[in-house]
N, C-alpha and C positions, 0 to 999 in steps of 0.2 A: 239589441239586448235590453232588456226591463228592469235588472238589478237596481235598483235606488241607491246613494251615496247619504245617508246622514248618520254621525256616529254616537248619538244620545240616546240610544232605545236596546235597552239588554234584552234580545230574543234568545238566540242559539245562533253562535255564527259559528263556519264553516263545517257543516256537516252535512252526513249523507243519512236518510235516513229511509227505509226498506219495508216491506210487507210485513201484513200480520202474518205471523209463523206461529204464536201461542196458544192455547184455549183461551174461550172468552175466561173473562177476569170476574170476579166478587167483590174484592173491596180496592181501597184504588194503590194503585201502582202492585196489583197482585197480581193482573193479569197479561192478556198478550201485549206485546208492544209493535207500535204502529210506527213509531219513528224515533231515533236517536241522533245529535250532532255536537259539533264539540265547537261553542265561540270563541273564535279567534282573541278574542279581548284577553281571557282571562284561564282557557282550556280548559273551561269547564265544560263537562256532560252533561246535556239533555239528554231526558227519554221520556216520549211521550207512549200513553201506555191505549187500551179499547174501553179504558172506562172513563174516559176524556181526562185523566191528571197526565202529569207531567211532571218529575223527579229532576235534582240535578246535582250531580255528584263528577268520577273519576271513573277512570278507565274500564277500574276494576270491584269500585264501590258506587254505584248507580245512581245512588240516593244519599250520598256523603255529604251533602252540600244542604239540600232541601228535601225534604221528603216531598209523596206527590201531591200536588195542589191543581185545583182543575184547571182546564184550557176550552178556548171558544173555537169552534169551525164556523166555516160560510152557510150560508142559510142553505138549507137541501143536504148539505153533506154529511158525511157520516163517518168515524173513524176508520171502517171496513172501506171508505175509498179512496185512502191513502194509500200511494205508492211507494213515496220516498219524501225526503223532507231536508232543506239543508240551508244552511246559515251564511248566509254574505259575511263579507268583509265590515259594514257597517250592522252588524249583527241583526238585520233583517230577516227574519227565518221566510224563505220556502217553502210550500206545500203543491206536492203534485199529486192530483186525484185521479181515478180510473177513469174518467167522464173525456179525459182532453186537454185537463186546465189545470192551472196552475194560479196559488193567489200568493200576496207577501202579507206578513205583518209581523207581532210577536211575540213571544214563546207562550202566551196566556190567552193572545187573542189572533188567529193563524189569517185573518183577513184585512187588520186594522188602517194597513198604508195599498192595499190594493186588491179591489173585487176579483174572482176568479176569471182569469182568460187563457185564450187556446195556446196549445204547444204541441211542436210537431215532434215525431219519432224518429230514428234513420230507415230506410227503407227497409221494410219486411219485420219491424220490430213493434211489437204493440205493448198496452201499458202492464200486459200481463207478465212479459218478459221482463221487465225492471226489478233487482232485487236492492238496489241500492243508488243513493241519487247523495253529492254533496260538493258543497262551495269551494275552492282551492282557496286560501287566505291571501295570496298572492297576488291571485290578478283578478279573481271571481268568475272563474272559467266554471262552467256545471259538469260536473263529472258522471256518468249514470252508467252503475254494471247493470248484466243481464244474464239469464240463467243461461246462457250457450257459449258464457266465459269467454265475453269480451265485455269490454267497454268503452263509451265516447266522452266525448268531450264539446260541449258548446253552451248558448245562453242559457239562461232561463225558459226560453219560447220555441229555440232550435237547439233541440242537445246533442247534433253532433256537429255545429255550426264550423267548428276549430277540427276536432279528429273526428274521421268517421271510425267505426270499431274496431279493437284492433284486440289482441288475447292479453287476457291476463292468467295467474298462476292461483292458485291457493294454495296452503299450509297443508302436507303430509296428513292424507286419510281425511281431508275436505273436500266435498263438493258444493257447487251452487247453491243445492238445495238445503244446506246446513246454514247457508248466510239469515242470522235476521237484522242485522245493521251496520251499516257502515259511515266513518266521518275522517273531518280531513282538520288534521291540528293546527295552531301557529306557525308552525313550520314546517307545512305539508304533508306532516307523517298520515298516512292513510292507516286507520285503524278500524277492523271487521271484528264483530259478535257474532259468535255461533252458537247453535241452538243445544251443545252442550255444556253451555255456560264457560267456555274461555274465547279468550280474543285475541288479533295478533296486528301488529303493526309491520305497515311496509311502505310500499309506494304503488300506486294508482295500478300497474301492471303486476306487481311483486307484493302478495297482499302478506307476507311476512317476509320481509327482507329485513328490516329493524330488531324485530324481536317477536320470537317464538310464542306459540299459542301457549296463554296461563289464564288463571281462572277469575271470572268476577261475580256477583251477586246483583240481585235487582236491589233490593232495597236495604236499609240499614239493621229496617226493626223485622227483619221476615226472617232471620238467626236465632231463636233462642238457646242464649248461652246462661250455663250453671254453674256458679263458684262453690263450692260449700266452705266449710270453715275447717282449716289444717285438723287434721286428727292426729296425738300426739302418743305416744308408745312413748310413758313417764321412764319405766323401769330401761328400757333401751337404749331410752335419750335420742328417739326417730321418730320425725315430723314428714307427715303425710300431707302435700296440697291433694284438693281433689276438683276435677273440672268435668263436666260435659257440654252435650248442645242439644238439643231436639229436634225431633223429626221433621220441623219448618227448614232447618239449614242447608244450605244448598251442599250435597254432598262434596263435591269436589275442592271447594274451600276448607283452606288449614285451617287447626285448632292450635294452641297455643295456653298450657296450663305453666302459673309459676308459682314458686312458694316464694313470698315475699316475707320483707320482717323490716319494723322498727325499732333503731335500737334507744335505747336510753335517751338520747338526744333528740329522738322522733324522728330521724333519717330514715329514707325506706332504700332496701337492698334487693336484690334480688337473691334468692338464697341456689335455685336451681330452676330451671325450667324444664319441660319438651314441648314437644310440635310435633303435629301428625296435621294426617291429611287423609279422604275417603270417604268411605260412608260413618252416617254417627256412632261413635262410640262415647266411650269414656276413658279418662287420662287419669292419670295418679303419677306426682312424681315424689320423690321420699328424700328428705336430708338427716344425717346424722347429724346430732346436736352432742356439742360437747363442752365441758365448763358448768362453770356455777353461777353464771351470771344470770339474767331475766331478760328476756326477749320476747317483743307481741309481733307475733305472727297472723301472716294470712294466704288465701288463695283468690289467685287472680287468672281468669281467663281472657281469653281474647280470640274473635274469629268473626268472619264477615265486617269488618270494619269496627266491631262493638269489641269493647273492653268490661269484664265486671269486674265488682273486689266481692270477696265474703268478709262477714264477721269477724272481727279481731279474736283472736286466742291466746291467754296467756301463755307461756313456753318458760317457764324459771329453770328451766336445766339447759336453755340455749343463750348462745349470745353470740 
């Protein structure tokens, strides 16, 4: 095996990381993604994307952590000839190309501790078959699915060196060809992206045995979400929050509109909320204001990982 042992170099460790499955991309971290992994250090997500950046966030927020910032390949390669990608235990990231080969280095520079070299397949399997490749945190065993739903286990160089191929499952109304990533957490948890934007967590054969497919987003700032300012019905004494999000937001991702308020002491409350979920709309949630006291009011949304506030509003018939 070729895995390196040193623990100073934050790449992405233990992760699996799969084909491009997206359109080409325009601006960075907008377009297809070439590889995903989650380092053992600290369980943070990588996702390396085809316009050479690289994001690093959570499960379900892609980009929560870092937005994308670019990354280096080996000299000839290209991000179209990645196949998988996955992070050691000393967070050495991985990269397996179409060509045969395989190099190490770091999440920004994919060759820096070691030039590309050859890696064998299990019989009858080529690198087109690969949908997913990543590190076990455990022992640093290579893990690599394949579209005929199964998958091995062995080095860096022999990846079915330990299991030759054996089936795995996927999550209700998935197949193979829905996988665009897959990584292997702190504690083993195998977790797969599907190209409906949710993902599920399992084990290497049971790719949701842990928890059920929910949804994530690529990036943080790809949501545009809208607070506007409470609208306030004087004579009724009913304060309206109002929220949406625009046509950037990944539809399946919750919305989350609140009417908030400070009171006199500047403490903030939350006065009423909702939460939806689907394609974009718009929220409006309404509180009855009662009393004669003065209260500054606002509207707060929240969705894809972003939170906004609107403008303050006086409210002197709330408190």
């Amino acid at each position: 095996m070729t895995i390196e042992f040193q623990k100073n170099h934050v790449a992405t460790a233990a992760v699996f990381v799969f084909a491009v499955l997206f359109p080409a991309s325009v601006a960075l971290g907008q377009g297809s993604t070439t590889g995903m992994g989650i380092a053992c250090s600290n369980d943070h997500v990588y996702t390396w994307y085809a316009d050479r950046s690289v994001s690093v966030g959570t499960s379900e927020n892609l980009a929560a952590y870092q937005p994308p910032h670019v990354y280096l390949l080996p000299s000839g390669k290209s991000p179209d000839n990645i196949i998988g990608m996955g992070i050691a235990g000393n967070d050495h990231v991985y990269t397996w190309y179409d060509d045969g080969t395989v190099s190490s280095g770091t999440s920004i520079d994919l060759d820096e501790y070691r030039a590309p070299y050859r890696y064998s397949l299990p019989p009858g399997k080529t690198p087109a078959d690969v949908i997913g490749i990543d590190i076990a945190c455990s022992n640093d065993h290579v893990y690599v699915w394949y579209r005929d739903g199964t998958v091995s286990s062995g080095t860096s160089d022999d990846l079915d060196k330990y299991l030759a191929p054996y089936r795995y499952s996927l999550p209700p109304g998935k197949s193979s060809t829905d996988v665009v990533e897959m990584g292997i957490a702190g504690n083993d948890h195998v977790y797969c992206w599907y190209r409906d934007r949710t993902a599920s967590s399992g084990t290497s054969d049971h790719l949701d045995k842990y928890r059920a497919s929910y949804a994530y987003v690529l990036n943080r700032d790809s949501c545009d979400i809208y607070a506007d300012p409470p609208a306030i019905n004087r004579p009724d004494r009913i304060a309206y929050a109002l929220g949406s999000r625009g046509p950037s937001c990944e539809s399946t991702a919750d919305i989350v509109v609140r009417l908030r308020a400070l009171d006199p002491d500047g403490k903030r409350k939350t006065l009423v909320e909702k939460r939806g979920s689907g394609t974009n709309f718009e929220v409006t949630v309404k509180y009855s204001c009662t009393g004669n006291g003065g209260l500054i009011l606002f509207s707060e949304v929240e969705s894809a990982g972003r939170t906004v506030k609107s403008a303050n509003v006086s409210a002197p018939y709330c408190f």
